[in-house]
C-alpha positions as CSV (number, residue, x, y, z in Angstrom):
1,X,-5.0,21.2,-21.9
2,X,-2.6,23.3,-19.5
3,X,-2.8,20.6,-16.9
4,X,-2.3,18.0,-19.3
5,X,0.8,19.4,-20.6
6,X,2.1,20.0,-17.0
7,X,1.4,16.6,-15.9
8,X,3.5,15.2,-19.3
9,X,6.6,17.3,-18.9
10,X,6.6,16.3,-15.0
11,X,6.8,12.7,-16.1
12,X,9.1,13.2,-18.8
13,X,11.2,15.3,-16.4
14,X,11.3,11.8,-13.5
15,X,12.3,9.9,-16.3
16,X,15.2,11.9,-17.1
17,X,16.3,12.4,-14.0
18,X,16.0,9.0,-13.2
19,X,17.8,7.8,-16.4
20,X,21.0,10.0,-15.0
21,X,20.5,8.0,-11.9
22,X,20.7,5.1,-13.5
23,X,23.6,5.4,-15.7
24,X,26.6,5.0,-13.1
25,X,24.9,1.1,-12.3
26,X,25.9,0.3,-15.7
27,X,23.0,-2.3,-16.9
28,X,21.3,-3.3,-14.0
29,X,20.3,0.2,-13.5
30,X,19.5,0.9,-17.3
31,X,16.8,-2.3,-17.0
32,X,15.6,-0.7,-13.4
33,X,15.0,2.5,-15.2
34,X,13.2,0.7,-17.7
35,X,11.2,-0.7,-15.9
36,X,9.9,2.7,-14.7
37,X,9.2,3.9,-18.2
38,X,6.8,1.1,-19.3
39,X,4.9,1.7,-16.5
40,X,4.8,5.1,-17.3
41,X,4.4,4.6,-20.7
42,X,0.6,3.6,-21.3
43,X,-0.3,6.9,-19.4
44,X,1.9,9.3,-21.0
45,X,0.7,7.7,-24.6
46,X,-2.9,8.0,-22.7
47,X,-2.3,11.6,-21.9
48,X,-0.5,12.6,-24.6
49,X,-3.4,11.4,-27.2
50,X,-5.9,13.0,-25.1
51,X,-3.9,16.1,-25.3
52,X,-4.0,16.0,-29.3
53,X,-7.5,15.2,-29.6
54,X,-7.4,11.5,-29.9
55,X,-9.5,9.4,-27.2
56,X,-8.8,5.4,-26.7
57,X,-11.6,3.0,-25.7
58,X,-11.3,0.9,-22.3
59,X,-9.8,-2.0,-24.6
60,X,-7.4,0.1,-25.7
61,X,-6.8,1.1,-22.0
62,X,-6.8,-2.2,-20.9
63,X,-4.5,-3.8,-23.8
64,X,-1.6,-1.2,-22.9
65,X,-1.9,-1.9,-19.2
66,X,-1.5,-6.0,-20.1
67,X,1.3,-5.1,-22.5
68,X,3.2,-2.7,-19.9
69,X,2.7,-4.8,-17.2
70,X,4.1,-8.1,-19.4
71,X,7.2,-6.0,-20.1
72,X,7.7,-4.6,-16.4
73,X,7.7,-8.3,-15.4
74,X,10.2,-9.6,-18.4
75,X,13.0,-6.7,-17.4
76,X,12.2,-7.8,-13.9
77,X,13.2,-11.3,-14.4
78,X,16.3,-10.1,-16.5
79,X,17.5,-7.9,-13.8
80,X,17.4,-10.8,-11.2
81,X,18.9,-13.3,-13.8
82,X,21.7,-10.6,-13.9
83,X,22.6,-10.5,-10.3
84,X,21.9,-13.9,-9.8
85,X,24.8,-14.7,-12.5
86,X,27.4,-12.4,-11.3
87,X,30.4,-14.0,-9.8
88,X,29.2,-15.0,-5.6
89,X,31.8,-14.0,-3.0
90,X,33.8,-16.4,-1.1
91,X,33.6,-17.4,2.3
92,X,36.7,-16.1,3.8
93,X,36.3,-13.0,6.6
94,X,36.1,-9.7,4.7
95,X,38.8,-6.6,5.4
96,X,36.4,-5.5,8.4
97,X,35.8,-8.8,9.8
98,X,39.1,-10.0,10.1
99,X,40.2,-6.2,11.6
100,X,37.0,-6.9,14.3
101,X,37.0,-9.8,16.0
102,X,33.9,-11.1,17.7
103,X,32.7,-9.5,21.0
104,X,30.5,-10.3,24.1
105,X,30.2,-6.1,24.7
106,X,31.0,-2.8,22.9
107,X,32.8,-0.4,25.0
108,X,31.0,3.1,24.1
109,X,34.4,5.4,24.8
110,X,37.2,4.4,26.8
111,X,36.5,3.0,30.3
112,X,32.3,2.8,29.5
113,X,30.6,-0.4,28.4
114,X,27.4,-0.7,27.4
115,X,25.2,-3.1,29.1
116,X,23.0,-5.4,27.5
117,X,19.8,-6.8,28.5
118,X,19.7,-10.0,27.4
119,X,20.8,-12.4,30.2
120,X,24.4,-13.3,29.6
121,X,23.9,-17.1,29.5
122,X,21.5,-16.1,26.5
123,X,23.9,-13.8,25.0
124,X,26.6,-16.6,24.7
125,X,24.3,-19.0,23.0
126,X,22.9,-16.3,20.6
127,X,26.3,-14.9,19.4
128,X,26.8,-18.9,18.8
129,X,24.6,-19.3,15.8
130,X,26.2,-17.1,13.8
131,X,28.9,-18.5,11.5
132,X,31.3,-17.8,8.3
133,X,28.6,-19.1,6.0
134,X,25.8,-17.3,7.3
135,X,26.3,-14.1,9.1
136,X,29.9,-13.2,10.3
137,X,28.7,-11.1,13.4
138,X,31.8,-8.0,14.4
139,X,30.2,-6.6,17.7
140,X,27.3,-6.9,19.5
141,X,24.8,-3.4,20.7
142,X,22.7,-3.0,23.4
143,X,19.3,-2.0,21.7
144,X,16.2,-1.9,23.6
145,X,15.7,-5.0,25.3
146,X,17.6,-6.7,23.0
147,X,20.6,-6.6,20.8
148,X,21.9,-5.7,17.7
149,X,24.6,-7.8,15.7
150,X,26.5,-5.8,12.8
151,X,28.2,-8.2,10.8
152,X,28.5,-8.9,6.8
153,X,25.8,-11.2,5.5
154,X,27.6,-14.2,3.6
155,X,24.4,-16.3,1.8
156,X,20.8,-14.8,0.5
157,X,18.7,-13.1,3.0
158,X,15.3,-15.4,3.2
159,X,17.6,-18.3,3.5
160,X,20.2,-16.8,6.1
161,X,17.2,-15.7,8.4
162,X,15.2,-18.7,8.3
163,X,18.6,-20.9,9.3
164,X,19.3,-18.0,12.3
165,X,16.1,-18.4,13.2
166,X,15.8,-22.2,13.4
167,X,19.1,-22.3,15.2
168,X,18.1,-19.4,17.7
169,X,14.8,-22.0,19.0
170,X,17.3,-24.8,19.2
171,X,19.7,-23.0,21.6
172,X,17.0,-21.0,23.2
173,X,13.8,-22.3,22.7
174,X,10.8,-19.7,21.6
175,X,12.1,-16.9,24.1
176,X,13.3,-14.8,21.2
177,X,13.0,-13.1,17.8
178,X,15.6,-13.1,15.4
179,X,15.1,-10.0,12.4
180,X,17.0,-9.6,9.5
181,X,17.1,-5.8,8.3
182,X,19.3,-3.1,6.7
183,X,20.8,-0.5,9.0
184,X,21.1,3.4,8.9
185,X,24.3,2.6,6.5
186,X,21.9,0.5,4.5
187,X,24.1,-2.9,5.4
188,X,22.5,-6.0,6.5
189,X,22.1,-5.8,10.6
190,X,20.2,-8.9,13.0
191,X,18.3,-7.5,15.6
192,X,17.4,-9.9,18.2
193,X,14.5,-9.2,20.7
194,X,12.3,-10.7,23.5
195,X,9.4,-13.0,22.5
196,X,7.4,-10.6,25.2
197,X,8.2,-7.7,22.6
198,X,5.7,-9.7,20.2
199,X,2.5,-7.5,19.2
200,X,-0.7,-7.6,21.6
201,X,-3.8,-9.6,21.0
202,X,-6.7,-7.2,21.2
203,X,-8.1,-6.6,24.2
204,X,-11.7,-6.4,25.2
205,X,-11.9,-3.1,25.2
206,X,-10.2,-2.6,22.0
207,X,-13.1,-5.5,20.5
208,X,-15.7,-3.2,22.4
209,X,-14.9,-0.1,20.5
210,X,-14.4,-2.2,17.7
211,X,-18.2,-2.9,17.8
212,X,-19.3,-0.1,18.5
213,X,-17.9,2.0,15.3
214,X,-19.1,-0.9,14.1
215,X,-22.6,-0.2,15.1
216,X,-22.1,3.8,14.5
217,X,-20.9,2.8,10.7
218,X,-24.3,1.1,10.4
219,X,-26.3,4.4,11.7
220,X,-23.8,6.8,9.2
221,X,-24.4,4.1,6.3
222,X,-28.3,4.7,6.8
223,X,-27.9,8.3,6.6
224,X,-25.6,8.7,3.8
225,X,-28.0,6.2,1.6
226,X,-30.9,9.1,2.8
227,X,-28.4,12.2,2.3
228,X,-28.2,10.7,-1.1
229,X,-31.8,10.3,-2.1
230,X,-32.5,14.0,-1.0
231,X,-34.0,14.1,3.1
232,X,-32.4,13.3,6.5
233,X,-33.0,10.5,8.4
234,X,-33.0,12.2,11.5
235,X,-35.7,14.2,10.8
236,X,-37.5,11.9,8.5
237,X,-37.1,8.5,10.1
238,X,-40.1,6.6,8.4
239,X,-37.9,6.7,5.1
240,X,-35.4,4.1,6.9
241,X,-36.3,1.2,4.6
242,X,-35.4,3.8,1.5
243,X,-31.9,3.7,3.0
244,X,-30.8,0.0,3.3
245,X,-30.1,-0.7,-0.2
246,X,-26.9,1.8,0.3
247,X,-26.5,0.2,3.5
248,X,-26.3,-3.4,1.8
249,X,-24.2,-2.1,-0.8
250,X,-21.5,-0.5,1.7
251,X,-21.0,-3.5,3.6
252,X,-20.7,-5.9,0.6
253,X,-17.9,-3.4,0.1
254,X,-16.5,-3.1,3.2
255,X,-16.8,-7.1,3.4
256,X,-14.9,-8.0,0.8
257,X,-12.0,-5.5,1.6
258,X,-11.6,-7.2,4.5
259,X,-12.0,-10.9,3.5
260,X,-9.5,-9.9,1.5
261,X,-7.0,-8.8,3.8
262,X,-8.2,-12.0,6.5
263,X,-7.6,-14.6,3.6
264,X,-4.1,-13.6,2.8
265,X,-3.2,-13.5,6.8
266,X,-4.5,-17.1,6.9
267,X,-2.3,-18.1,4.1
268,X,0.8,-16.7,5.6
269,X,0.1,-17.8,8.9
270,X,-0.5,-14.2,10.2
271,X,-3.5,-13.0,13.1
272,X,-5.1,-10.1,12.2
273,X,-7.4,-7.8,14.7
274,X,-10.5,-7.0,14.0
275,X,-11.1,-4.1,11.6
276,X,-12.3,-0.8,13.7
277,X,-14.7,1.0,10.6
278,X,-14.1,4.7,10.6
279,X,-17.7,6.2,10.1
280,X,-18.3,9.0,7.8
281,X,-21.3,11.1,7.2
282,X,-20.7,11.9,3.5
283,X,-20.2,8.6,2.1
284,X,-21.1,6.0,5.1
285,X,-17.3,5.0,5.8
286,X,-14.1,5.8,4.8
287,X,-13.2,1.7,5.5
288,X,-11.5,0.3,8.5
289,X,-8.2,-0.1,10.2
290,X,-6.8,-3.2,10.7
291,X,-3.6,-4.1,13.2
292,X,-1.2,-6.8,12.7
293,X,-1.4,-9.3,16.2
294,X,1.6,-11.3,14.6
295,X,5.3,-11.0,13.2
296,X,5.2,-10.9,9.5
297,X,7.4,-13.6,8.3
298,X,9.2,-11.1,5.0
299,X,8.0,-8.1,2.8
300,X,5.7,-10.5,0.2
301,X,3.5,-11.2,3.2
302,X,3.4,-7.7,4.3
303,X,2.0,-6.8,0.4
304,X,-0.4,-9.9,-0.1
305,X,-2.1,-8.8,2.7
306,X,-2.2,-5.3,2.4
307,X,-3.3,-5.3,-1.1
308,X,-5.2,-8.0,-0.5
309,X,-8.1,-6.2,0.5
310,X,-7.9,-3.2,-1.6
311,X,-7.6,-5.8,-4.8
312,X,-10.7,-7.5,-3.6
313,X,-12.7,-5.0,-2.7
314,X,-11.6,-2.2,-6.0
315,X,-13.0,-4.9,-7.7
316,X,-15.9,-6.0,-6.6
317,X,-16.8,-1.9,-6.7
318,X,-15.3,-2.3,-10.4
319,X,-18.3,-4.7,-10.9
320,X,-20.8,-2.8,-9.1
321,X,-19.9,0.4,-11.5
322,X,-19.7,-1.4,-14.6
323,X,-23.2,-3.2,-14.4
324,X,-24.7,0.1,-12.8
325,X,-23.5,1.9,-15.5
326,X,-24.8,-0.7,-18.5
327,X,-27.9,-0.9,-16.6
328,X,-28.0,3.1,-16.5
329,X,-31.4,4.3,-18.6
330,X,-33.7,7.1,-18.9
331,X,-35.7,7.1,-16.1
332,X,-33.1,5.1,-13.8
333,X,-33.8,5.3,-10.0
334,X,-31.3,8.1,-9.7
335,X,-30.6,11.1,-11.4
336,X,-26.7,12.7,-11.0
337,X,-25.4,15.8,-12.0
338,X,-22.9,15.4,-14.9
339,X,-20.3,17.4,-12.7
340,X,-20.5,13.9,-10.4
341,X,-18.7,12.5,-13.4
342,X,-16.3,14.9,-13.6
343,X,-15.1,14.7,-10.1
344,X,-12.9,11.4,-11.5
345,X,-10.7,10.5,-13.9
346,X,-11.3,6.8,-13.8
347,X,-15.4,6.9,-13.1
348,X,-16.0,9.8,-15.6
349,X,-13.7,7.7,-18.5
350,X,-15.5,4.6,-18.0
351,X,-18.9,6.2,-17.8
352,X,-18.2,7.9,-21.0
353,X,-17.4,4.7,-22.8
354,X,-20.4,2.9,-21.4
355,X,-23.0,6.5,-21.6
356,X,-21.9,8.0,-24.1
357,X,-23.9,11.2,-25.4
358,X,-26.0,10.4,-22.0
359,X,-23.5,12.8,-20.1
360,X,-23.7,15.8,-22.3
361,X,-26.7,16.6,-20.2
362,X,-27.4,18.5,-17.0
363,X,-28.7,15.3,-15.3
364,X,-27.3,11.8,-15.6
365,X,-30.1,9.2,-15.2
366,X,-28.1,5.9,-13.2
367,X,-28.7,2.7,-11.8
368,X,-28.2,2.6,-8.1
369,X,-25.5,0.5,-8.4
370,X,-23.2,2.9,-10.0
371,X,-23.3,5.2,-6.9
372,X,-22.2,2.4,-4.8
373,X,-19.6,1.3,-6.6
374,X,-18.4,4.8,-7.2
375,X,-18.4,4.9,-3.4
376,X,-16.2,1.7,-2.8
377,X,-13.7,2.8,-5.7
378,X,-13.6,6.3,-3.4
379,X,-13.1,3.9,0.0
380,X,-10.9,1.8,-1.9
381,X,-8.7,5.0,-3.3
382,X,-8.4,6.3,0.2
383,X,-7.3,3.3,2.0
384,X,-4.2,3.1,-1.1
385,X,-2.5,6.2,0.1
386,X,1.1,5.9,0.4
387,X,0.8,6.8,3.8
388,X,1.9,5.0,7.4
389,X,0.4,2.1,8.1
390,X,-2.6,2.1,5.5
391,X,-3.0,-0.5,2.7
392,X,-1.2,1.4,0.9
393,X,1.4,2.9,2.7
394,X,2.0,-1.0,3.7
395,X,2.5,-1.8,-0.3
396,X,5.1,0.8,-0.9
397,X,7.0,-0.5,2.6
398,X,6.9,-4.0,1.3
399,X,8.3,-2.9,-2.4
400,X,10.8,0.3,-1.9
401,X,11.5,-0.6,1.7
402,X,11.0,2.2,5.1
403,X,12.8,4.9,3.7
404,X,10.9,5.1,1.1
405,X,7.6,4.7,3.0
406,X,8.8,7.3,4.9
407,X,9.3,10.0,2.4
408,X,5.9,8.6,0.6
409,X,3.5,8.9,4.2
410,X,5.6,12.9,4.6
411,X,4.7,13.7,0.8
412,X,0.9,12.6,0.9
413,X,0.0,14.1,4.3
414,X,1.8,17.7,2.8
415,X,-0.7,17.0,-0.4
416,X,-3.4,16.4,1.7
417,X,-3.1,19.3,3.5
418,X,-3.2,21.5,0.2
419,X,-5.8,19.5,-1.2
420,X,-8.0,20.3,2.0
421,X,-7.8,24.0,1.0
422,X,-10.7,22.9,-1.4
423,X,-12.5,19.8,0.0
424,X,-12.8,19.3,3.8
425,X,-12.8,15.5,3.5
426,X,-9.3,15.8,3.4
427,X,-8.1,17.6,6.2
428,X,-10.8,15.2,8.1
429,X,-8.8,11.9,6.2
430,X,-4.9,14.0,7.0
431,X,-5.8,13.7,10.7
432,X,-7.1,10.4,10.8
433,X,-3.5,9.2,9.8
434,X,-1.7,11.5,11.6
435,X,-3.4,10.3,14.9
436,X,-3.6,6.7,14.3
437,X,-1.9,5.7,10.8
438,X,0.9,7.8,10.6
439,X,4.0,5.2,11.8
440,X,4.9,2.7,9.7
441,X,4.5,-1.2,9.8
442,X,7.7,-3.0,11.9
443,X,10.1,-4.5,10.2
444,X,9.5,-8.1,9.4
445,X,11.5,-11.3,10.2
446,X,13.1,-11.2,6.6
447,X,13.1,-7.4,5.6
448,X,15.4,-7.5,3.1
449,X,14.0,-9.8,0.4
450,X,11.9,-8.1,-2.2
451,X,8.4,-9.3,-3.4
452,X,8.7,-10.4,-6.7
453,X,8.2,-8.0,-9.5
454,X,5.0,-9.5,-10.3
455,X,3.8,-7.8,-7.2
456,X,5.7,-5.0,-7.5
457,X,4.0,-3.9,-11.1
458,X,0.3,-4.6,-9.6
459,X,1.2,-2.5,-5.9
460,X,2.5,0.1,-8.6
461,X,-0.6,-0.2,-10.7
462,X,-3.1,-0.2,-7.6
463,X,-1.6,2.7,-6.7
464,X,-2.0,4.5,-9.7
465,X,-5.8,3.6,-10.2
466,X,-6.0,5.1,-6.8
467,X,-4.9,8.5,-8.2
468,X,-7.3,8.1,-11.2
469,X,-10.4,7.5,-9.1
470,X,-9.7,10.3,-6.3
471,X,-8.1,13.3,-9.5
472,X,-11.1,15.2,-10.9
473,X,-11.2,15.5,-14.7
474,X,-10.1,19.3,-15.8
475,X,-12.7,21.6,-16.8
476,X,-10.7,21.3,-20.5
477,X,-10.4,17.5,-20.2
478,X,-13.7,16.9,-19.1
479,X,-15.0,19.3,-22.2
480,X,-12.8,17.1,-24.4
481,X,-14.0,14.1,-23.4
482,X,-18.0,14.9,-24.0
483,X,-19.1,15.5,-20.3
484,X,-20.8,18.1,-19.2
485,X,-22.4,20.5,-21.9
């Protein structure tokens, strides 16, 4: 009841606060805001019932999930119908660009200029692309081994890149990359780089340990599926065929996560690696890790791709829950102790709806497939942090932008770290994207256009399902709710 409460006057308290963040962008900001609170909204009326006592079905659930999500998407369109109808600028140079002319080199401080790497022939016919009705370019930066180009952007993003872009390969063939991305001052800035700058095909090596975590995920998938039914297949290897059901199970998972993900990269033209599984005793695998081998073309690709395979793969494990719980009897090939149903907020609502009274007891009779789709909700959940360069770290990138992803990947790796006070598994999870997860996706071509906000309520829903399956019920919640004596 305590935590309920809590978690009700934390919301209520971002809402505020974000309603007097709002206010001083007049009504754009009001229907931004707005959009917040209906997605907010079905969970505070969720929580807030539950606090008083009253429980809604899963159709009840469901219906205010449809209804806020219909909503989020109408004030979306509103908001864009609003900026698309507010008086364009003109074409003629802005107070900054007609105080900086164009330059071939930025002098650093008096006397010191700042070489650039790109050949100067190439550096001519670059700075020759840009134009009043695209991108006014006012000086030119060494960066790297290319250059940046600060400027005012004069026509919509997706379209002023593409056009930059096609007139970059006429001048210059397929030598370079043209990007289109906001700057420290959060202005519109085109980085050009090397074609050689491009990310690396995987290597042999790379596909060799590739295979063999793949192999090792096999081995850890056999000896979860034992752990779970009670011996060790180590020491009791004639059991093995007991285990390949759980095996079968994990990989249809882990299959379909990445399907997902490899569909999605075919449809936007992107190469994918191959996915390296990280192997887990506990559970089998905690999923895989998957490396872009190709510029992203904007930020929609970046999401239908990352929640590609979380989307795919939550639900086939959504199925494989469901029918393992309506298939769930006395006598069922498992038997679970109630406090497993406890151990989520999502798992131990839905088995509640579909077991009822069943859960009152010490010992929950289940279907085998219950456990395994409880296990791919768990992989799923895990590979939806908002952290670096997992699924779901790449959402958040692709919807608030790098800053944001920034603060997001800091925030969950700080929870994480308190969490593994209590549960191992997450210290083990906090270094694994630390070590190989923890920087974020590069930018793409087009990093400035938005996904739509049809993808922008599912990323946000996603992620919140992925907080429901991995938040145990409270002891009070849990009593509430009819689980456990």
């Amino acid at each position: 009841m305590v935590t309920t409460g809590l978690i009700l006057l934390v919301a209520i308290a971002i809402l505020v606060w974000g309603y007097r963040r709002a206010l001083p962008y007049g009504t754009p900001g009001l229907l931004a805001w707005l959009q917040s609170v209906v997605l907010m909204a079905p969970w505070l009326l969720f929580f807030g019932l539950v606090a008083l006592g009253v429980y809604l079905n899963l159709v009840g659930v469901l219906a205010l999930l449809l209804v806020s999500t219909g909503i989020y998407i109408y004030l979306g369109r509103r908001l864009r119908t609003l900026a698309q109808s507010s008086p364009a600028s003109d074409l003629r140079p802005l107070p900054d660009e007609q105080a900086a002319a164009p330059t071939d080199q930025v002098t650093a401080t008096p006397g010191t200029t700042v070489e650039i790497a790109i050949p100067a022939a190439d550096l001519v016919q670059i700075e020759g692309i840009f134009g009043l009705d695209t991108y006014f370019r006012t000086e030119t930066i060494a960066y790297d081994q290319g250059a940046i180009f600060r400027g005012n952007l004069r026509g919509q993003p997706a379209q002023t890149q593409a056009e930059l872009s096609r007139s970059l390969t006429e001048r210059l063939g397929d030598r370079y990359r043209l990007f289109l991305v906001e700057n420290q001052d959060q202005r519109p800035t085109v980085v050009v780089l090397p074609a050689s700058l491009d990310p690396v095909k995987t290597t042999p090596i790379q596909w060799a340990i590739a295979g063999v975590l793949g192999l090792v995920t096999l081995f850890t998938g056999l000896e979860a599926g034992a752990l779970l039914q009670g011996f060790d297949l180590l020491q009791d290897s004639s059991r093995w065929p007991d285990t390949i059901p759980f095996l079968g199970g994990l990989l249809v998972i882990l299959f379909s996560h990445e399907a997902g993900h490899w569909l999605l990269a075919r449809r936007h033209g992107v190469r994918l690696s191959p996915p390296f599984l990280i192997p887990t005793w506990q559970i089998g695998s905690f999923g895989s890790l998957t490396r872009f081998e190709s510029l992203l073309p904007n930020r929609t690709s970046l999401f239908d791709i990352a929640f590609a395979g979380p989307a795919l793969g939550g639900l086939v494990s959504l199925a494989m829950l469901g029918v393992g719980l309506v298939l769930s009897h006395p006598g069922s090939a498992f038997q679970l102790p109630v406090a497993f149903f406890q151990g989520s907020v999502l798992v131990g609502t839905l088995a509640r709806v579909v077991l009822g009274d069943a859960l009152q007891a010490p010992l929950v009779d289940v279907h085998p497939l219950s456990i395994y789709g409880w296990l791919g909700l768990v992989i799923t959940a895990l590979n939806l942090m908002p952290a670096g360069r997992l699924d779901g770290g790449r959402v958040v990138q692709a919807i608030y932008g790098r800053k944001i992803a920034g603060r997001t990947t800091v925030i969950t790796l700080i929870l994480l770290a308190l969490v593994s006070l209590a549960n191992p598994l997450a210290l083990y999870w906090a270094a694994l994207i630390v070590v190989l997860q923890r920087n974020l996706e590069r930018p793409c071509l087009d990093d400035l256009t938005e996904p739509d906000d049809t993808r922008a309520a599912l990323g946000l829903l996603g992620l919140f399902l992925a907080l429901a399956v991995l938040i145990p019920l409270s002891p009070s919640l849990a009593g509430r709710l009819g689980i456990g004596g």
